[in-house]
C-alpha positions in Angstrom: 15.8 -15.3 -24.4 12.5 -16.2 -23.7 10.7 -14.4 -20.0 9.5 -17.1 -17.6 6.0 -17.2 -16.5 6.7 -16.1 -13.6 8.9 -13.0 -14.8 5.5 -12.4 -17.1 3.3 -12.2 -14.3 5.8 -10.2 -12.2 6.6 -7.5 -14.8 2.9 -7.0 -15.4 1.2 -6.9 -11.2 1.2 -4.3 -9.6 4.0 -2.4 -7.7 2.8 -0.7 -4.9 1.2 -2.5 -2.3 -0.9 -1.8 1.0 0.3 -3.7 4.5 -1.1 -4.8 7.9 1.2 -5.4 10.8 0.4 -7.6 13.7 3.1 -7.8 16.6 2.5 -10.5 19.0 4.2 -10.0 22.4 2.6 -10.1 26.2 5.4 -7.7 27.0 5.5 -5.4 25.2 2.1 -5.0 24.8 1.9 -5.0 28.7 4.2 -2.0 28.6 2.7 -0.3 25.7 -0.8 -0.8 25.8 -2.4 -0.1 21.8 0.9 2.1 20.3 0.3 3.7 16.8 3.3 2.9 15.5 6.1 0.0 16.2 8.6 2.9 16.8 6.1 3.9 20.0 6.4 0.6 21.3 10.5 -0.6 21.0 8.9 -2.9 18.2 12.0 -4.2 17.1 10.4 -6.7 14.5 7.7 -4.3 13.9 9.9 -1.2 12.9 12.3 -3.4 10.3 9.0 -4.4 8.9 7.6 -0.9 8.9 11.1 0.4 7.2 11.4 -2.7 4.7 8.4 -2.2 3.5 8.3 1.7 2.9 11.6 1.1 1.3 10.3 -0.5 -1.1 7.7 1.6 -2.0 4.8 0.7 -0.2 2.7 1.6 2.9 1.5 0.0 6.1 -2.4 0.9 6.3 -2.7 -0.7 9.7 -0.6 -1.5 12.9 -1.6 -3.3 15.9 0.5 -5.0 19.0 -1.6 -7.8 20.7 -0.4 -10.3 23.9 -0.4 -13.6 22.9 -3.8 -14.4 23.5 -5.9 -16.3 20.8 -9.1 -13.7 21.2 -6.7 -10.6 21.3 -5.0 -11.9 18.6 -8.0 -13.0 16.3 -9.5 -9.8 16.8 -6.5 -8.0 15.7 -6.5 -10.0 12.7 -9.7 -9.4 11.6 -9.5 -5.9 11.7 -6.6 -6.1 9.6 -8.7 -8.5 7.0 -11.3 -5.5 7.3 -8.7 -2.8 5.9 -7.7 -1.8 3.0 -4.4 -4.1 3.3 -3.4 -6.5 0.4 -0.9 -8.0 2.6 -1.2 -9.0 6.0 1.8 -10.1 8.4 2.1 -11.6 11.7 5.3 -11.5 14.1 5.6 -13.6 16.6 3.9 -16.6 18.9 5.3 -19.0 16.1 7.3 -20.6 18.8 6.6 -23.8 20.8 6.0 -22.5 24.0 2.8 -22.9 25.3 1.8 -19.5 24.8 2.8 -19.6 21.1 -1.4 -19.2 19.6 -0.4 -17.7 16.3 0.0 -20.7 14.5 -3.0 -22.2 16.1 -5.1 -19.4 15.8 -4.9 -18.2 12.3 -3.9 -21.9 9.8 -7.3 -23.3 10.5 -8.7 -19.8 8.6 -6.5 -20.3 5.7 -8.9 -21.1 2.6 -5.8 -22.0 0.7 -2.2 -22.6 2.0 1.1 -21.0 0.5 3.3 -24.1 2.0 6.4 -23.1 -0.3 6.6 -19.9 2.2 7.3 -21.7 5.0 9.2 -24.5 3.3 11.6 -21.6 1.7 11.8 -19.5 4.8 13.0 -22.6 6.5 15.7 -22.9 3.7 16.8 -19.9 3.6 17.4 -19.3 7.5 19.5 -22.6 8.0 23.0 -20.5 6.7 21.7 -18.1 9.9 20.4 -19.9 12.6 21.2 -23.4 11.6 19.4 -26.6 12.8 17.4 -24.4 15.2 15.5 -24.0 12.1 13.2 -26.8 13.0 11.8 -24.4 15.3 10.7 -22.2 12.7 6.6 -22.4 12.5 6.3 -20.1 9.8 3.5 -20.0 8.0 1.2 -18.3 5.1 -2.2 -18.2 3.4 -4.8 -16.8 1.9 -7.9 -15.3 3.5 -10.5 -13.3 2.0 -8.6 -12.4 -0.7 -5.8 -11.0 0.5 -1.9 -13.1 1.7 -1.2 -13.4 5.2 2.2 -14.3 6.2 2.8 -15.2 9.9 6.6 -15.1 11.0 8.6 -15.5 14.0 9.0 -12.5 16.2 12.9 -12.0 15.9 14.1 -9.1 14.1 16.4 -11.5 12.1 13.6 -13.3 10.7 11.0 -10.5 10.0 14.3 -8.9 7.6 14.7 -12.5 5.9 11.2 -13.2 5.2 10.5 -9.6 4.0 13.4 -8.7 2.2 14.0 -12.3 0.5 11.0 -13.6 -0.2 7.5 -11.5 0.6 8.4 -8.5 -1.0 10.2 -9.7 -4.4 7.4 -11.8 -5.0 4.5 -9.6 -3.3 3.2 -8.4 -7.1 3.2 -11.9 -8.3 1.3 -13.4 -5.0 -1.2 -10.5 -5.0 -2.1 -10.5 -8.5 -2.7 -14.3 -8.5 -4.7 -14.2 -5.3 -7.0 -11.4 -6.7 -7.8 -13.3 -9.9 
């Protein structure tokens, strides 16, 4: 049988890739201050990312927790644009409290969308969460060359998004957002 385009493109991008983590949470970040690592900071969300990720054969070049604060937040996210990340990845302040920036903050920098993440994500957590999905402002992009995913906060959803759809298809998103 004939391979898909998309099995094509898979077998021949990369395999290992680079990450940035952004944890957004007054909180914790409150409590913690600037930890180096999720696992210094009870990052729930943070350390399934971290251990995902590793799992899988890759490597998280940067960390950062932030409050939920749109300057905090943007300049964590530019540093994480500066490094050597291919991926970058939000958690949390996807929400619709008032406080929830992360959506606001980091869309309007997209120079182009990825709206099948979001659309899929959505899919795939109704069998979890159910209609409470309509909550869900998940979101992705591309900036500067590199993919930028931003996910709710909840452990849950950071496992879903990760293990289900970023990191089977990370090769595939990377390779066509470097071309």
């Amino acid at each position: 049988m004939k391979e898909s385009t998309p099995e094509i493109h898979k077998k021949d991008a990369k395999k290992s890739f680079s990450f940035a983590l952004i944890t957004i949470s007054t909180s914790r970040y409150e409590k913690y201050g600037n930890p180096a690592s999720p696992d210094d900071a009870e990052d729930l969300s943070g350390k399934v990312m971290k251990e995902l990720i590793e799992a899988a054969g890759n490597r998280v070049s940067f960390y950062r927790l932030v409050p939920d604060e749109k300057d905090s937040l943007l300049a964590s996210f530019f540093a994480a644009l500066d490094s050597p990340a291919d991926i970058v990845i939000t958690s949390g302040g996807t929400g619709l409290a008032p406080k929830d920036l992360t959506i606001e903050s980091i869309d309007p920098l997209f120079e182009k969308e990825i709206p099948g993440f979001g659309e899929l994500f959505r899919y795939k957590s109704l069998e979890e969460i159910g209609t409470s999905v309509i909550l869900t402002r998940a979101s992705a992009g591309v900036i500067k060359g590199k993919a930028v995913f931003c996910l709710p906060g909840s452990p849950n959803a950071v496992k879903l998004a990760l293990s289900k759809i970023i990191i089977p298809e990370a090769g595939h998103i990377v390779r066509h957002v470097r071309e």
